[in-house]
N, C-alpha and C positions, 0 to 999 in steps of 0.2 A: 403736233404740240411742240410748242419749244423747248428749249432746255432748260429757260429762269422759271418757265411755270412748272416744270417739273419737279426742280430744288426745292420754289416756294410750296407744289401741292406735296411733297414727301417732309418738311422742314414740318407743316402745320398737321400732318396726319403725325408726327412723332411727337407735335406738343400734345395734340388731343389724348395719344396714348397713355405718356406720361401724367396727366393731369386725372383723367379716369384711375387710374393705375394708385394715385397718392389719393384717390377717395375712398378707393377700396382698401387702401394701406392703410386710412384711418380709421376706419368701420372695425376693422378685426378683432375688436375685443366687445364690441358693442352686444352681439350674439349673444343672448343667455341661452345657454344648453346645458342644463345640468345631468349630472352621470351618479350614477351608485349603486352600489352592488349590497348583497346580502352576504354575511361575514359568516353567521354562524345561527341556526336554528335550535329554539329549544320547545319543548310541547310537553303538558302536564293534563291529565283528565281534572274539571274539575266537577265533574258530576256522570254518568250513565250514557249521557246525551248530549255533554257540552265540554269543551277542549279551549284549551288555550294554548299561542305560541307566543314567542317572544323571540325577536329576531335583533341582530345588531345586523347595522347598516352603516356603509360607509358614503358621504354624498361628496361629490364633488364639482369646483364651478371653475369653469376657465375664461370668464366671463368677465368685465373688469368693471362689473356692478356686480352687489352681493346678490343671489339668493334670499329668497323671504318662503315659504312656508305657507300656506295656504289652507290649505287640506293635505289629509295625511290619508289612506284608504288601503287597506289587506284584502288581500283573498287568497283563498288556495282550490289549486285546481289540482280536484281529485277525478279517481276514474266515473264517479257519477258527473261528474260536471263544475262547474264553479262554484264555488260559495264563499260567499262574501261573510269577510269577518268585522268585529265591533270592535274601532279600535279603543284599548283600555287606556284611562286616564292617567296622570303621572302619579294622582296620589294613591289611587288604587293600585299601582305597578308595586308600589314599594310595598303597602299592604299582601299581594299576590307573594311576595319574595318572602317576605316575612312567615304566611301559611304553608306554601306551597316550596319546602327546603329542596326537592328535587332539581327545581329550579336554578340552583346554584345562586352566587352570587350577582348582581346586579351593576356590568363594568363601565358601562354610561351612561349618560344623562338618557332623558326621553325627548323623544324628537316631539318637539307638540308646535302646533302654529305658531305663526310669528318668528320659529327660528330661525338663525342667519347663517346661509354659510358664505365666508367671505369671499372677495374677489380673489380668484386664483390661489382658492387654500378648497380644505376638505374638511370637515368634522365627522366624527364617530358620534351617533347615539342610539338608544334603543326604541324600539318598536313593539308593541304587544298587540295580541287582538282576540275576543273569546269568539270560538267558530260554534253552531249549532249543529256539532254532530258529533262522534267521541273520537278516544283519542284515539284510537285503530285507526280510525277512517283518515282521520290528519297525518297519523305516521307511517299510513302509506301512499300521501300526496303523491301527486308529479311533482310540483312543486309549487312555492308559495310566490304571489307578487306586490309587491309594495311600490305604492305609488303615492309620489309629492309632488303638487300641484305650485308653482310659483304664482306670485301675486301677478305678476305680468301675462300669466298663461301657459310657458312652457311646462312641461311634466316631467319626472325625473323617475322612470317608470327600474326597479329593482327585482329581477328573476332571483329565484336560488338557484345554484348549482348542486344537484343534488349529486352524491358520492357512491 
């Protein structure tokens, strides 16, 4: 092989690198993967046989399209197994805070469909869900998991850290 076809085949494998290289460079925010954690847990019996929690969550998008909201979904996984919780409505939440003083005060919004979390920001809101079993059995979960579904597909799946 000679030496000019070598310059020209190293010269056009360094364009192609390059050029590959500013695709992927432009892509990098395209990724929606959103992130969020559960901040803090709260659980009130509201019957013999039925429990409610209430969780703040924080979500995050490093994505450089917003976040949308889809579906919202609880569960807590105890030592029986999973069970899926209902998640409660915003206007019932406030109603629930109102009954239920245990509960304490009420520090964010409620995360309900449709909401946004901006590109490259984070919001705090809350999450409530009434589980069908009492409040024993919820207060000594493993732990709870929250999950938000994006209009696109991705999930934004929220463990507790239990202490």
């Amino acid at each position: 092989m000679s030496k000019g076809l070598a310059i020209t085949f190293l010269v056009g494998l360094v364009v192609v690198a390059l050029a590959v290289w500013g695709v992927f460079y432009k892509q990098r925010g395209a990724h929606i993967d959103p992130k969020g954690s559960i901040l803090k847990v709260r659980t009130v019996a509201l019957d013999d046989k039925t429990s409610a929690a209430v969780m703040d969550v924080r979500i995050s998008n490093d994505a450089d399209y917003p976040v949308v909201a889809r579906t919202i979904e609880v569960k807590a996984v105890t030592a029986n197994g999973d069970v899926k919780g209902n998640v409660i409505a915003a206007g019932d939440l406030k109603d629930m805070f109102k009954y239920y003083q245990a509960l304490g005060e009420q520090y964010n919004e409620v995360l309900k469909q449709r909401d946004q979390v901006p590109a490259h920001g984070s919001i705090d809101r809350e999450v409530a869900a009434q589980f069908p079993i009492p409040v024993s059995d919820l207060d000594t979960r493993k732990e709870i998991v929250v999950s938000m579904e994006d209009i696109r597909g991705p999930v934004a799946e929220m463990h507790e850290t239990r202490k």
